[in-house]
SEVEX-820392 format. One line per field, with one value per residue (C-alpha): residue number from 1; chain; residue in three letters; x, y, z. Coordinates in Angstrom, 2 decimals. Example, Ala and Ser with C-alpha at 12.3 -4.5 7.8 and 13.67 -1.06 7.14 Angstrom:
! residues 2
i (1;2)
ch (A;A)
aa (ALA;SER)
xx (12.30;13.67)
yy (-4.50;-1.06)
zz (7.80;7.14)
! end
This chain:
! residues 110
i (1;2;3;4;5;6;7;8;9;10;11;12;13;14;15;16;17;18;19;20;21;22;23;24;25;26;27;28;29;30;31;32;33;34;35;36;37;38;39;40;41;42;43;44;45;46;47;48;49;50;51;52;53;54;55;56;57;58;59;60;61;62;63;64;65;66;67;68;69;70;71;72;73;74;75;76;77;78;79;80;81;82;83;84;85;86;87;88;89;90;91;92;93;94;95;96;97;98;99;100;101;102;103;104;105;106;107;108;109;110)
ch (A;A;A;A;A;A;A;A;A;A;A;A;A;A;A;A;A;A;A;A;A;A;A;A;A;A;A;A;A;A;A;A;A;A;A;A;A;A;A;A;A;A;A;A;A;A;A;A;A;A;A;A;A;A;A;A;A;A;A;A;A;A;A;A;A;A;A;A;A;A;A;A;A;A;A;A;A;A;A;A;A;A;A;A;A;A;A;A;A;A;A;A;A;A;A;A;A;A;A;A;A;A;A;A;A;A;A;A;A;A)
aa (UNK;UNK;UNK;UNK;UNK;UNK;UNK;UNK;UNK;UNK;UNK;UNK;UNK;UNK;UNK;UNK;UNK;UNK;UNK;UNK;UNK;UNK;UNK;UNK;UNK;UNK;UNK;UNK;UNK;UNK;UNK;UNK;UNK;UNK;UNK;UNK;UNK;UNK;UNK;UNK;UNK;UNK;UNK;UNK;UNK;UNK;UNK;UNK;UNK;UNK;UNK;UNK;UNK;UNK;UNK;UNK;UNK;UNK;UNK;UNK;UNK;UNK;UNK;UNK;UNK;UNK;UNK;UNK;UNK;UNK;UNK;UNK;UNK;UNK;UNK;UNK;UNK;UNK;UNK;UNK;UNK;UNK;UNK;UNK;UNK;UNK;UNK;UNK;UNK;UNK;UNK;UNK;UNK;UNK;UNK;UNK;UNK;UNK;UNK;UNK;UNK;UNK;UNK;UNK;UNK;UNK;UNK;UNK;UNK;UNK)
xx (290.74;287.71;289.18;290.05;287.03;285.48;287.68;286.71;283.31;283.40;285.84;282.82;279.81;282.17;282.44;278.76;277.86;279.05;278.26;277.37;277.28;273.11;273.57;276.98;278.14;277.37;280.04;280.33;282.72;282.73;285.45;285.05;284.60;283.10;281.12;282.35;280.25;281.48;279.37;281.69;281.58;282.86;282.64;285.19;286.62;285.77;284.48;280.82;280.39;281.95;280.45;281.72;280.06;283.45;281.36;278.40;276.97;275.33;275.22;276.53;273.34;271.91;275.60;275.21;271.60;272.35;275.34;272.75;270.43;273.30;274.37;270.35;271.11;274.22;273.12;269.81;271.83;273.91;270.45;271.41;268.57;269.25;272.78;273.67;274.48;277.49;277.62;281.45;281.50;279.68;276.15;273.19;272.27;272.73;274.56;274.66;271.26;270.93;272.92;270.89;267.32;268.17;269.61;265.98;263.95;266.18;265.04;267.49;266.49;268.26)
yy (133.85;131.71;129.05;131.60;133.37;130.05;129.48;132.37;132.09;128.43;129.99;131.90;129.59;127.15;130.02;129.19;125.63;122.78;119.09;117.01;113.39;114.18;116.59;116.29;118.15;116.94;118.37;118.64;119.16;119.87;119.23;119.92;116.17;114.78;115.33;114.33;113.96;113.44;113.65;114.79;114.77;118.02;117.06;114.07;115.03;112.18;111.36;109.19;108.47;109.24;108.78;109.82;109.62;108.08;104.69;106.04;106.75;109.35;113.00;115.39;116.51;112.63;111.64;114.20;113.18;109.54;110.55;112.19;109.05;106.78;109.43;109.51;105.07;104.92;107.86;106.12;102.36;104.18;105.41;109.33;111.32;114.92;116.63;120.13;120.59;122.50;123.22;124.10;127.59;126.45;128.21;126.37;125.50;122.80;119.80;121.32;121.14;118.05;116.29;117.98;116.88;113.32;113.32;115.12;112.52;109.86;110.27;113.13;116.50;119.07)
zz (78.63;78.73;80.45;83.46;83.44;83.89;86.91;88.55;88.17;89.75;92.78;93.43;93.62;95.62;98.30;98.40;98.06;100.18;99.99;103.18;104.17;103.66;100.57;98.64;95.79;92.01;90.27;86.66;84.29;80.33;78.07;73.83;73.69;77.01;79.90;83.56;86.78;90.11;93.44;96.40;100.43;101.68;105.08;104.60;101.28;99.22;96.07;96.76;92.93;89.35;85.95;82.16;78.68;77.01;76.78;75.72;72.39;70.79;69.92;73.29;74.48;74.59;76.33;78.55;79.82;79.98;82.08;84.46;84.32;85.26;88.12;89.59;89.36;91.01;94.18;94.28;95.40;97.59;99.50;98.60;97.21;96.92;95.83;95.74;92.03;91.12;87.57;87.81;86.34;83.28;82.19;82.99;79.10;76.90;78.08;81.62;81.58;80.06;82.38;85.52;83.46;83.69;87.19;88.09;86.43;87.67;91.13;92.74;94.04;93.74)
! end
């Protein structure tokens, strides 16, 4: 039941947001175990840059920050500097957040 309501709710911001060759899309996604960011061109339909925590160590929260820190490294070589963040359904607390916090004070704008 979660899992769908979780669906829908991510069906709905995506009727919203939309990621450009100037702007794309950080997506992110949250299993029980792991944290997954992807930043996406709409326009073209292809993925610009991809990180996971499965390398990383720590507690979640710390994962999921360093996750955002590597994100911020990796848009900031490619020259892109702000995303449009979709938090894929997910509330906007905890590792969500985390992950967004170290994107932010890695150098993108959301």
């Amino acid at each position: 039941m979660q899992k769908l309501s979780r669906i829908k709710r991510h069906k709905k911001i995506r009727r919203k947001i939309f990621g450009t060759n100037e702007r794309p899309r950080l997506v992110v996604f949250r299993s029980g175990k792991h944290i997954y960011a992807q930043v996406i061109d709409d326009s073209l339909g292809k993925t610009v840059a991809f990180v996971t925590d499965i390398d990383l160590s720590g507690t979640k929260k710390e994962k999921s920050y360093n996750v955002g820190k590597i994100m911020a490294e990796k848009l900031l070589k490619i020259k892109i500097k702000a995303v449009v963040f979709d938090r894929g359904g997910f509330r906007y607390q905890g590792r969500i957040a985390e992950l967004a916090r170290g994107a932010r004070e890695g150098g993108v704008k959301f």
